[in-house]
OpenMM code with the backbone's topology and positions (N, CA, C; nanometers):
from openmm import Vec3, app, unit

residues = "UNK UNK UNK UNK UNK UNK UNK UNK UNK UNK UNK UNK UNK UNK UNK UNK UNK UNK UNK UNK UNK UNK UNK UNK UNK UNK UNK UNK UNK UNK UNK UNK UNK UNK UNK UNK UNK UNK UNK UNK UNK UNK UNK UNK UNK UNK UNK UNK UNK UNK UNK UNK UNK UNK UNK UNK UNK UNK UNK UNK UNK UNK UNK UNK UNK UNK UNK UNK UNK UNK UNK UNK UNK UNK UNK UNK UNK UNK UNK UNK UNK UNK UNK UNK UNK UNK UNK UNK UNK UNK UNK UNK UNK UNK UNK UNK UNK UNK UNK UNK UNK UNK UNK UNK UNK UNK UNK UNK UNK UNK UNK UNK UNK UNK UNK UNK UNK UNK UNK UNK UNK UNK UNK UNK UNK UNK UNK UNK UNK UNK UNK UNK UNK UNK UNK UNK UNK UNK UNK UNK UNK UNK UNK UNK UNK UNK UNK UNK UNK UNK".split()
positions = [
    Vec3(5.9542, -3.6986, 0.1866),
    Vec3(5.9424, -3.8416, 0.2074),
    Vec3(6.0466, -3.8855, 0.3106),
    Vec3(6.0410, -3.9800, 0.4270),
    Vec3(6.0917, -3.9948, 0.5386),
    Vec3(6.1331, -4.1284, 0.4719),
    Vec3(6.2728, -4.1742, 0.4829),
    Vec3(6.3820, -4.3274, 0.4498),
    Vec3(6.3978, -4.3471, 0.5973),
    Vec3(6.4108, -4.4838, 0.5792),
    Vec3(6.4093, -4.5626, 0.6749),
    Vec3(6.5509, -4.6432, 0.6271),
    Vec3(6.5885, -4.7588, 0.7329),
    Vec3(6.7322, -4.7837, 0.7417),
    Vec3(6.6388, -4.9273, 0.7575),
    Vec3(6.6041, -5.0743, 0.7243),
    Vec3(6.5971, -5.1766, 0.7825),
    Vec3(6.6694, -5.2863, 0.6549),
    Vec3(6.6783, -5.4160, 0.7706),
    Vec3(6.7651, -5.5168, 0.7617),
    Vec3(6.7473, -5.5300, 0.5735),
    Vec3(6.8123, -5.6287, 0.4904),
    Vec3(6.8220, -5.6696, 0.3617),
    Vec3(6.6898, -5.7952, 0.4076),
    Vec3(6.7335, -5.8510, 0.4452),
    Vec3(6.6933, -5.9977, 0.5461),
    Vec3(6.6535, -5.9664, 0.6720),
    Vec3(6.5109, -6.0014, 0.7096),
    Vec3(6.4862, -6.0167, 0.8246),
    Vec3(6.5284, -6.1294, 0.9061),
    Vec3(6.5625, -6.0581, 1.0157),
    Vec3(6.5603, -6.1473, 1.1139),
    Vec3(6.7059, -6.2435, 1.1082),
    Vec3(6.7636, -6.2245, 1.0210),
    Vec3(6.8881, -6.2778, 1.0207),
    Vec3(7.0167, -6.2000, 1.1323),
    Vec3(7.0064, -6.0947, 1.1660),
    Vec3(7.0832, -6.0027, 1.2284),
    Vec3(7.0483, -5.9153, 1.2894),
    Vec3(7.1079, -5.8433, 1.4303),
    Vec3(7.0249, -5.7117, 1.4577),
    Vec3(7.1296, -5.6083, 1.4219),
    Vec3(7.0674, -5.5269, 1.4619),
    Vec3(7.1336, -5.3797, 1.4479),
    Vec3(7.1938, -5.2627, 1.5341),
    Vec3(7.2325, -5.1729, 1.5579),
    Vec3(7.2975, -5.1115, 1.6348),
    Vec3(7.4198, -5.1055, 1.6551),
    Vec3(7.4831, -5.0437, 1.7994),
    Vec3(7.6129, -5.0360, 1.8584),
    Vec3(7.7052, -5.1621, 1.8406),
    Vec3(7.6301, -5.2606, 1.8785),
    Vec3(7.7155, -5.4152, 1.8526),
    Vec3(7.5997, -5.5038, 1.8110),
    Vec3(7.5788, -5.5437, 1.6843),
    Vec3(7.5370, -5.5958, 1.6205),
    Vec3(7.5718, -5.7233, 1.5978),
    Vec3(7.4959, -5.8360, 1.5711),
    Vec3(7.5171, -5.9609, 1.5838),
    Vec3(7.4120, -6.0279, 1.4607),
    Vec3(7.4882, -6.1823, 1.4482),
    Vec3(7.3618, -6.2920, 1.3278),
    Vec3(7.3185, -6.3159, 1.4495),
    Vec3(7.1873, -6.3902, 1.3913),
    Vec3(7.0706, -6.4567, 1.4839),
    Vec3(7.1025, -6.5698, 1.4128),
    Vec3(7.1104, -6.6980, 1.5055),
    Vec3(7.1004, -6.7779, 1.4529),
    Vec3(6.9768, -6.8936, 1.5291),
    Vec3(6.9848, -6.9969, 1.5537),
    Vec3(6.8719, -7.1222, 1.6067),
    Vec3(6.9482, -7.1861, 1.6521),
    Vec3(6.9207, -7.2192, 1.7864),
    Vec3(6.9920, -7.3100, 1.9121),
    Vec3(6.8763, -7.4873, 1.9209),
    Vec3(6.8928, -7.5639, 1.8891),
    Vec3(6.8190, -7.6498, 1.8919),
    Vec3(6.8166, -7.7076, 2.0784),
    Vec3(6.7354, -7.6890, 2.1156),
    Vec3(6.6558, -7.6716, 2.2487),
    Vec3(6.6761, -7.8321, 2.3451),
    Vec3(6.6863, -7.9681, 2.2132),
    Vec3(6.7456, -8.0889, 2.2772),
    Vec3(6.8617, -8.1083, 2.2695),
    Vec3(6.9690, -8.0918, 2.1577),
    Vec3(7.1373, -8.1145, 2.1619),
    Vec3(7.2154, -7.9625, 2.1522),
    Vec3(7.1479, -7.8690, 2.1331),
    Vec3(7.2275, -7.7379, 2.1298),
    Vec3(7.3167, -7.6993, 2.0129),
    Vec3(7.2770, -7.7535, 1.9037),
    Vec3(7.3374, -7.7053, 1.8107),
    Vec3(7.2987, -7.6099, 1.7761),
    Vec3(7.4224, -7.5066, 1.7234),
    Vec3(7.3416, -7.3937, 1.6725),
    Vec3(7.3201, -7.3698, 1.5161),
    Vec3(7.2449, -7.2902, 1.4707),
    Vec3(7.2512, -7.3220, 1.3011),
    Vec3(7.2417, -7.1749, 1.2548),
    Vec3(7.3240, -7.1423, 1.1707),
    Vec3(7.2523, -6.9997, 1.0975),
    Vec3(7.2965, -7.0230, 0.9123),
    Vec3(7.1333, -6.9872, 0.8709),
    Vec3(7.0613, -6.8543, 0.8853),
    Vec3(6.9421, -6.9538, 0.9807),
    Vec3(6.9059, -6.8770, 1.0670),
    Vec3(6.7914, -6.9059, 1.1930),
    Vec3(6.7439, -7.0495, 1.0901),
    Vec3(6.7092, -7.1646, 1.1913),
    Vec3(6.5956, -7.2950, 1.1127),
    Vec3(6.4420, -7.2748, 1.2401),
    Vec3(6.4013, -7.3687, 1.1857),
    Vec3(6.2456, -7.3960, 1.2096),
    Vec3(6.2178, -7.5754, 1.1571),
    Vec3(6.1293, -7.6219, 1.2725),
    Vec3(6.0897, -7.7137, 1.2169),
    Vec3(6.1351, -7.8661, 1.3029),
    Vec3(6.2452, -7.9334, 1.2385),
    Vec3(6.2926, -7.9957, 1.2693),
    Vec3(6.4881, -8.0193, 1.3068),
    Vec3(6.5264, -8.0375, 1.3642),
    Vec3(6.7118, -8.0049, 1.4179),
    Vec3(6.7806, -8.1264, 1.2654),
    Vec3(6.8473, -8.0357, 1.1962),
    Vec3(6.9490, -8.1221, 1.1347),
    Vec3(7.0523, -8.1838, 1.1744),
    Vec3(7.1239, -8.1959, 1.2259),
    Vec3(7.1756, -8.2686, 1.3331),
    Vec3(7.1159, -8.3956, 1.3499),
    Vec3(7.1629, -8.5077, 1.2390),
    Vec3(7.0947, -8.6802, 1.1866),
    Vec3(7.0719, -8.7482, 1.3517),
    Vec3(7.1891, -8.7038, 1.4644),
    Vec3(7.1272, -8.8016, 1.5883),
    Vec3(7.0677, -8.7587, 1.6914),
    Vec3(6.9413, -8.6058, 1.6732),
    Vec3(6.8256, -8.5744, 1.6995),
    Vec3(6.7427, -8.5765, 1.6634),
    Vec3(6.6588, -8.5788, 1.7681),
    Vec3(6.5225, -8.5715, 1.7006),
    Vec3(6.4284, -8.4388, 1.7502),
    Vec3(6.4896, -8.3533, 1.7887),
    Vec3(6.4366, -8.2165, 1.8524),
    Vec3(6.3493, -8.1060, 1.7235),
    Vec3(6.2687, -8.0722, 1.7916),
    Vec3(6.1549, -8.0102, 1.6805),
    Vec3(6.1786, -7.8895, 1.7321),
    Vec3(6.2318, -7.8179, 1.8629),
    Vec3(6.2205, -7.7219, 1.8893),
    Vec3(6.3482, -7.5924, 1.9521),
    Vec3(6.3307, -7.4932, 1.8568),
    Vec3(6.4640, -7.4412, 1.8830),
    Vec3(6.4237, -7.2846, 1.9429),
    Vec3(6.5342, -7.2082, 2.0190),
    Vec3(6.5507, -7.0643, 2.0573),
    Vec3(6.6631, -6.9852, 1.9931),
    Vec3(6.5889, -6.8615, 1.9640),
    Vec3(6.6885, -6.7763, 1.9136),
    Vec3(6.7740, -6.7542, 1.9750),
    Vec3(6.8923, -6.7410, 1.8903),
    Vec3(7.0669, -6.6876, 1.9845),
    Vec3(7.1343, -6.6107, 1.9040),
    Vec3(7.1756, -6.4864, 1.9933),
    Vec3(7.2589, -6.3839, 1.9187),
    Vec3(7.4072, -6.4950, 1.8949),
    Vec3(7.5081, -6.4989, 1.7952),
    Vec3(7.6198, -6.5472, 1.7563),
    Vec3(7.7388, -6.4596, 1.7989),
    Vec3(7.8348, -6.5343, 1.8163),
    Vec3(7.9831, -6.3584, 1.8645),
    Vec3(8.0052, -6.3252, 1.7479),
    Vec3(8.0390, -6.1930, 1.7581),
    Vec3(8.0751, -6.1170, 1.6919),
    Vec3(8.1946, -6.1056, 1.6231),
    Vec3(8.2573, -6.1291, 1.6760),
    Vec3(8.4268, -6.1691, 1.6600),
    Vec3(8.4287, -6.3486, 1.5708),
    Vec3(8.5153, -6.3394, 1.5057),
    Vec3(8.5361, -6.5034, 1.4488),
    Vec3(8.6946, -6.4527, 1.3381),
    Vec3(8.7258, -6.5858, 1.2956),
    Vec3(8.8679, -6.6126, 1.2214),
    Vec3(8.7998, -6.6517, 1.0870),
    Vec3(8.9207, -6.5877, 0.9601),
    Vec3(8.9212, -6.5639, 0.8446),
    Vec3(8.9506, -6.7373, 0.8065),
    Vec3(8.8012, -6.8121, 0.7709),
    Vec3(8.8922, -6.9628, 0.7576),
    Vec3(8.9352, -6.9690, 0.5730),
    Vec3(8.8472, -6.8604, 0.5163),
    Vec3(8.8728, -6.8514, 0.3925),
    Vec3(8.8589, -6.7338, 0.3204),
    Vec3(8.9228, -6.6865, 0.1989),
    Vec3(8.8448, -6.5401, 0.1552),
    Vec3(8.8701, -6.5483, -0.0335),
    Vec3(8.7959, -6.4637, -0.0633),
    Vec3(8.8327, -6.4303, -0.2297),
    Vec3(8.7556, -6.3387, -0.2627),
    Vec3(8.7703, -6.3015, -0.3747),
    Vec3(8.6840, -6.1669, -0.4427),
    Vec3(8.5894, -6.2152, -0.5875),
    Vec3(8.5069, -6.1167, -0.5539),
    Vec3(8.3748, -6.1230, -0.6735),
    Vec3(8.4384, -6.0227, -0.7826),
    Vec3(8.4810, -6.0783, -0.8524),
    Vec3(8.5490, -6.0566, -0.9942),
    Vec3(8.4232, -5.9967, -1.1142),
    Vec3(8.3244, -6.1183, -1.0736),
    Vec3(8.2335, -6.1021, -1.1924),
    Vec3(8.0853, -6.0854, -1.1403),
    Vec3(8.0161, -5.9744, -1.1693),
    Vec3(7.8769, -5.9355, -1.1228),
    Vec3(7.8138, -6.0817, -1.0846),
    Vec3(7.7020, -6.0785, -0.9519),
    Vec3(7.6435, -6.2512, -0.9214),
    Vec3(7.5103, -6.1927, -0.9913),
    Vec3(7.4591, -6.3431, -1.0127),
    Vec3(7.2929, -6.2762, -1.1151),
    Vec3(7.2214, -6.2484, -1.0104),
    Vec3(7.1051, -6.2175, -1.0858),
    Vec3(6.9719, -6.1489, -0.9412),
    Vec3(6.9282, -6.2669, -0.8765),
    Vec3(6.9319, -6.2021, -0.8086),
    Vec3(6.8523, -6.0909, -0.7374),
    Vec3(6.9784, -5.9985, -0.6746),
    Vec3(7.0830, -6.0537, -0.7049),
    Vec3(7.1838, -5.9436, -0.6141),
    Vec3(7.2016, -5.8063, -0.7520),
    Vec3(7.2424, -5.7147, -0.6189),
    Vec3(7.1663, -5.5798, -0.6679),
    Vec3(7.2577, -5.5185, -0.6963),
    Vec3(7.3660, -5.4674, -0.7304),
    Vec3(7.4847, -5.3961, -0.7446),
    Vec3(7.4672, -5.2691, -0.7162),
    Vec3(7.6360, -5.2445, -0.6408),
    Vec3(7.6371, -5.1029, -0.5224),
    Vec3(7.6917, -5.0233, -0.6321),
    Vec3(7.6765, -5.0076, -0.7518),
    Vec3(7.8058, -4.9256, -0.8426),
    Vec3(7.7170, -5.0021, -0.9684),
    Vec3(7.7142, -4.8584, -1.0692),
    Vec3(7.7460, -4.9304, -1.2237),
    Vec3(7.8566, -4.8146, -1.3019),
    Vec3(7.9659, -4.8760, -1.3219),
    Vec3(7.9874, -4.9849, -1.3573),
    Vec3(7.9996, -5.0765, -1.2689),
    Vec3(7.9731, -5.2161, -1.2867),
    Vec3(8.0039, -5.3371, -1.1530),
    Vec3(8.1530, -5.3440, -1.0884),
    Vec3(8.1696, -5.3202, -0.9491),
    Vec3(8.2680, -5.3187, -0.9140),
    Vec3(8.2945, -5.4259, -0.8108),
    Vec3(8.4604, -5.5445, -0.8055),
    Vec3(8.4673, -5.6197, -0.7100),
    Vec3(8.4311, -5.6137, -0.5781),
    Vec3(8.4352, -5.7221, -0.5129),
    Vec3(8.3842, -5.6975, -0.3707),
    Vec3(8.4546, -5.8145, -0.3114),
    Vec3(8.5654, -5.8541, -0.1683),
    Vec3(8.5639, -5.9219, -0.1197),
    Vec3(8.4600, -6.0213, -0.0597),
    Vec3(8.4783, -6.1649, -0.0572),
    Vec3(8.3889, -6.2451, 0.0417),
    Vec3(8.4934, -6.2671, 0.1167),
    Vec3(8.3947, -6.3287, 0.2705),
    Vec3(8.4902, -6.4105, 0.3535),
    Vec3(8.4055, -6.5452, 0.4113),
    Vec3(8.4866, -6.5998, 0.4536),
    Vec3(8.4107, -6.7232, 0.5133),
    Vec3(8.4450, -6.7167, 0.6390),
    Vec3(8.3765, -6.7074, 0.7667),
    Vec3(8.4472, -6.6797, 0.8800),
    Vec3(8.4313, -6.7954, 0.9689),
    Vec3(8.4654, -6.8238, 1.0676),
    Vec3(8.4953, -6.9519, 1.1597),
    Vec3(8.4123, -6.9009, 1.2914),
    Vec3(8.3392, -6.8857, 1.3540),
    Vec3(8.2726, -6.8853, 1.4765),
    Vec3(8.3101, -6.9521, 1.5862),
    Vec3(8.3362, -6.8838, 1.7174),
    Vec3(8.3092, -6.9773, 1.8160),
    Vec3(8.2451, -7.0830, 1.8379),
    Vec3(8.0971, -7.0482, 1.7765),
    Vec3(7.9913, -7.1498, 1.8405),
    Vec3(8.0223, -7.2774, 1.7057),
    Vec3(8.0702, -7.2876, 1.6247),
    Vec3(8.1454, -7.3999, 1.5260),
    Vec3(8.1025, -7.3933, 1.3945),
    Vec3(8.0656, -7.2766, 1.3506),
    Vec3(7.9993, -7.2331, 1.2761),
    Vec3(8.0661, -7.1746, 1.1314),
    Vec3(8.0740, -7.1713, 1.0224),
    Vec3(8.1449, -7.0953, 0.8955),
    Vec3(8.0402, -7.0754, 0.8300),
    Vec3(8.0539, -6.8883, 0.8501),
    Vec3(7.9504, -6.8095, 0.7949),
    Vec3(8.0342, -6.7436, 0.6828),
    Vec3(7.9578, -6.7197, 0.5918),
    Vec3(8.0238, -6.6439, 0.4171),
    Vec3(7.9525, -6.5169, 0.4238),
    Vec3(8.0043, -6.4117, 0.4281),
    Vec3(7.9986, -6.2469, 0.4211),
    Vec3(8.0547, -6.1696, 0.3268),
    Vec3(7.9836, -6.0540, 0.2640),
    Vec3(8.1152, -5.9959, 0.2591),
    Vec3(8.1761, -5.9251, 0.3153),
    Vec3(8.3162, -5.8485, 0.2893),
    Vec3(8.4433, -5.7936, 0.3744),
    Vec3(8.3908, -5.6279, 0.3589),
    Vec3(8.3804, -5.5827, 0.5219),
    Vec3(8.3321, -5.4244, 0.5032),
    Vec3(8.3666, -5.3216, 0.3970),
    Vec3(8.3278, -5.2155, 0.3870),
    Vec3(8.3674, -5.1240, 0.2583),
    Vec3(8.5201, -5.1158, 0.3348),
    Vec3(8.5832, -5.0490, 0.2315),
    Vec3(8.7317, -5.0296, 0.2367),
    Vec3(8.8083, -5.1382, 0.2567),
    Vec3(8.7603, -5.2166, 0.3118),
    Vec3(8.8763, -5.3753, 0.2805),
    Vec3(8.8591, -5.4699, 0.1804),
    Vec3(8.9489, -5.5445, 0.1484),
    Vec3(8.9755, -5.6079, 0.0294),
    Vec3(9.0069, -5.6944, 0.0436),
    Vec3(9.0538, -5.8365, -0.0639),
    Vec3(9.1637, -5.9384, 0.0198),
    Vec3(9.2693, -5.8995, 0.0112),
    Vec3(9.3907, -5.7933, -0.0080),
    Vec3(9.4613, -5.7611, 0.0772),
    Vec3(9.4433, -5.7480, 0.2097),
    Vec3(9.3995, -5.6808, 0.2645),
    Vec3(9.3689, -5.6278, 0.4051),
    Vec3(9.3186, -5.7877, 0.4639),
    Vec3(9.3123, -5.9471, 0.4287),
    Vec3(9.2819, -6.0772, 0.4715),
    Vec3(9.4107, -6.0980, 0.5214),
    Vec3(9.3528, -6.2334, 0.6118),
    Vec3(9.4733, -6.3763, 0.5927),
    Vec3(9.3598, -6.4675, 0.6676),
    Vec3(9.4215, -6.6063, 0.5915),
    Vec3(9.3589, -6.7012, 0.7338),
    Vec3(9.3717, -6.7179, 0.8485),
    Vec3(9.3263, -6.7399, 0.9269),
    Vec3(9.3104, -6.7486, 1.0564),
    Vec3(9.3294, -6.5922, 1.1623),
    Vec3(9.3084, -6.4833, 1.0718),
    Vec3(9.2616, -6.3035, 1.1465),
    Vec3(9.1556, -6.3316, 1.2177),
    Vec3(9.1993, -6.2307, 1.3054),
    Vec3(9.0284, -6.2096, 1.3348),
    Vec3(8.9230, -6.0903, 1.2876),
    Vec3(8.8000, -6.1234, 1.2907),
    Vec3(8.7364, -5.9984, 1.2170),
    Vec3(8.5834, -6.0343, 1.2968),
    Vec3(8.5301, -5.8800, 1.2514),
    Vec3(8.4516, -5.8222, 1.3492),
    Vec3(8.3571, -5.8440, 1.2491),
    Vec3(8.1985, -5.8283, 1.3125),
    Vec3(8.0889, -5.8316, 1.2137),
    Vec3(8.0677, -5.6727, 1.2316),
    Vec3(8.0379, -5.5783, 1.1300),
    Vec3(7.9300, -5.4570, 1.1264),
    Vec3(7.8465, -5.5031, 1.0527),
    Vec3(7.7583, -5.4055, 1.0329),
    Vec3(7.6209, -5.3775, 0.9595),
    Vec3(7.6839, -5.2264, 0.8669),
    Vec3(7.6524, -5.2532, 0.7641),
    Vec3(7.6531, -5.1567, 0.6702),
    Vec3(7.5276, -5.1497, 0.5650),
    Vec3(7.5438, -5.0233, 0.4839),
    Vec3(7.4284, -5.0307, 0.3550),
    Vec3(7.4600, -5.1390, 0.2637),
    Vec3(7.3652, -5.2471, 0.1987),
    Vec3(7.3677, -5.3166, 0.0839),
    Vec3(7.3351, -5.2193, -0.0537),
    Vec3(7.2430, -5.1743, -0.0242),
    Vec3(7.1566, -5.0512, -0.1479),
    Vec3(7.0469, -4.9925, -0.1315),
    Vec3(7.0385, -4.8894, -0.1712),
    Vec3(6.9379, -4.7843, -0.1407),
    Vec3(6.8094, -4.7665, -0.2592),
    Vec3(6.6844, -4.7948, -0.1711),
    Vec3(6.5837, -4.7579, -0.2834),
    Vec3(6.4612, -4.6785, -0.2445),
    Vec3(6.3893, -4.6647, -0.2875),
    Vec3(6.3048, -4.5288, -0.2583),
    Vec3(6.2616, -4.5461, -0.1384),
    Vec3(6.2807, -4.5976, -0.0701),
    Vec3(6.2606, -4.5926, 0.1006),
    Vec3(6.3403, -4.5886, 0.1585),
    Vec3(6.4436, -4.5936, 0.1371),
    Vec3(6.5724, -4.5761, 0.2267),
    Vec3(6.6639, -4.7470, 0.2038),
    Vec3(6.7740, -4.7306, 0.3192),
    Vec3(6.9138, -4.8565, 0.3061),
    Vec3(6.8181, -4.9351, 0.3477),
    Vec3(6.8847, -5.0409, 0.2247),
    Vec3(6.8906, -5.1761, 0.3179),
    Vec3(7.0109, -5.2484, 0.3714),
    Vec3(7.0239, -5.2535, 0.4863),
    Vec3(7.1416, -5.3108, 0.5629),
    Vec3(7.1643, -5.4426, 0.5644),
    Vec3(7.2947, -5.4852, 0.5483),
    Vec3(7.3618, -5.6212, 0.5206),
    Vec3(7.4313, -5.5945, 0.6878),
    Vec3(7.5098, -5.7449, 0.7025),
    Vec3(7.5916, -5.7627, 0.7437),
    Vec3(7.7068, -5.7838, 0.6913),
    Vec3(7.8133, -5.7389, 0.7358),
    Vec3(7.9728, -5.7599, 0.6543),
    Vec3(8.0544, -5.8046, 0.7871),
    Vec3(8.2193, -5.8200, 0.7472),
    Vec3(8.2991, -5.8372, 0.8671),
    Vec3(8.4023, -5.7795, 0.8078),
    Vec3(8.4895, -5.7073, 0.8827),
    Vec3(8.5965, -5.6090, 0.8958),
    Vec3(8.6960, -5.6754, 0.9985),
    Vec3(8.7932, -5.6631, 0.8924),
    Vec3(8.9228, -5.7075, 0.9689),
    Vec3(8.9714, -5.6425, 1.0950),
    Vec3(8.9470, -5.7057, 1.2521),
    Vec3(9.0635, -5.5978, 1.3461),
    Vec3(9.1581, -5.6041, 1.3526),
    Vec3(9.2011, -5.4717, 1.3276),
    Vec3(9.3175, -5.4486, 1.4011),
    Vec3(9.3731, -5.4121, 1.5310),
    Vec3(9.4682, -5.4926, 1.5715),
    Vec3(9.4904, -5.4178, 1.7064),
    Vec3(9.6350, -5.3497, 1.7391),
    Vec3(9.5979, -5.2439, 1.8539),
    Vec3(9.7142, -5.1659, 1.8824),
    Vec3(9.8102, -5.1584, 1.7721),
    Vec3(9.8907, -5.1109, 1.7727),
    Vec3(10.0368, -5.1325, 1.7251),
    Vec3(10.0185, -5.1287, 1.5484),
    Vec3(9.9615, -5.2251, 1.4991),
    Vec3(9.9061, -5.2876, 1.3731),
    Vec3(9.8854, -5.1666, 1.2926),
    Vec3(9.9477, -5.1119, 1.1694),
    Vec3(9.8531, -5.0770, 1.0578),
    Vec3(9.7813, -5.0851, 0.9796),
    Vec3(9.6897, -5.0170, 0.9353),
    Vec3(9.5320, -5.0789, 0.8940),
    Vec3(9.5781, -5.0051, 0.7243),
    Vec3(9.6123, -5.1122, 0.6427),
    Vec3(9.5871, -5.0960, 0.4728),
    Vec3(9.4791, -5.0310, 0.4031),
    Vec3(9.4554, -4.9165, 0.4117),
    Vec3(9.3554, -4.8489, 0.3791),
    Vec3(9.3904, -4.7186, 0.2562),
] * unit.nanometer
topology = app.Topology()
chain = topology.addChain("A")
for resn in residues:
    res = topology.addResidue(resn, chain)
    for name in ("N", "CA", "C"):
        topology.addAtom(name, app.Element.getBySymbol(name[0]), res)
C-alpha cells in the first residue's frame, strides 16, 4: 500500500522547501485575512466581494505563547497515548495578522519569549492508513551565535 503525505486542511498552506499560510487579499482595500475567506471582505468600511490568494511571510514575532496541559476534545487527534503537552503560539505577521499554531516538535515554551522571531515549517499532525497528515507549526530561530535549548 503506497502513503501519501497531504495537508490536515486544505488549502490553508503549501508545502515544500519554504512553505507558507494562504491566506485572502481582499481585491478593493487589501486586507488580508487568514484562514483564506470567500464571499464578502470583513473589513465594516468595504464593500468588496472579491478576493486573491496570497502566500503570508514566513517569518513573524512570538506576540503570545502557552502550553496544552490538558488533551482538546475532537476532533483533535492526539500524537501520543498517553496524551502528551504541546506548546501553542500566537504569532504577529507582517501583513498585521495574529495567527495561533503550534510550536514545532522539540520546542516548548521554554525555548519562547515575546516578541522572537519564528519560522513557519510543516510537519506531521498524525498518521492514518494513508499516510501524514501535515500541519503547520512555527519554530523558534535562532541565529548565529545563539544556543538552541534542545
Amino acid at each position: 500500500m503506497t502513503t501519501t503525505a497531504t495537508p490536515a486542511i486544505e488549502g490553508w498552506f503549501t508545502t515544500g522547501p519554504e512553505p507558507a499560510l494562504v491566506g485572502s487579499r481582499c481585491t478593493t482595500c487589501t486586507t488580508v485575512y487568514f484562514p483564506p475567506v470567500a464571499g464578502f471582505c470583513r473589513n465594516p468600511a468595504c464593500a468588496g466581494e472579491e478576493f486573491e490568494r496570497t502566500e503570508l511571510a514566513r517569518r513573524g514575532r512570538v506576540w503570545s505563547y502557552t502550553d496544552a496541559q490538558y488533551q482538546p476534545p475532537a476532533p483533535y487527534v492526539p500524537a501520543a497515548d498517553p496524551y502528551e503537552p504541546f506548546a501553542l503560539v500566537a504569532v504577529e505577521l507582517p501583513e498585521g495578522l495574529t495567527v495561533l499554531g503550534q510550536v514545532a516538535q522539540g520546542y516548548g515554551v521554554d525555548d519562547l519569549r515575546v516578541g522572537a522571531e519564528v519560522e513557519l515549517v510543516v510537519e506531521t499532525l498524525y498518521r492514518d492508513d494513508t499516510g501524514d497528515r501535515l500541519i503547520w507549526r512555527f519554530k523558534p530561530v535562532v541565529e548565529m551565535g545563539e544556543e538552541a535549548d534542545q
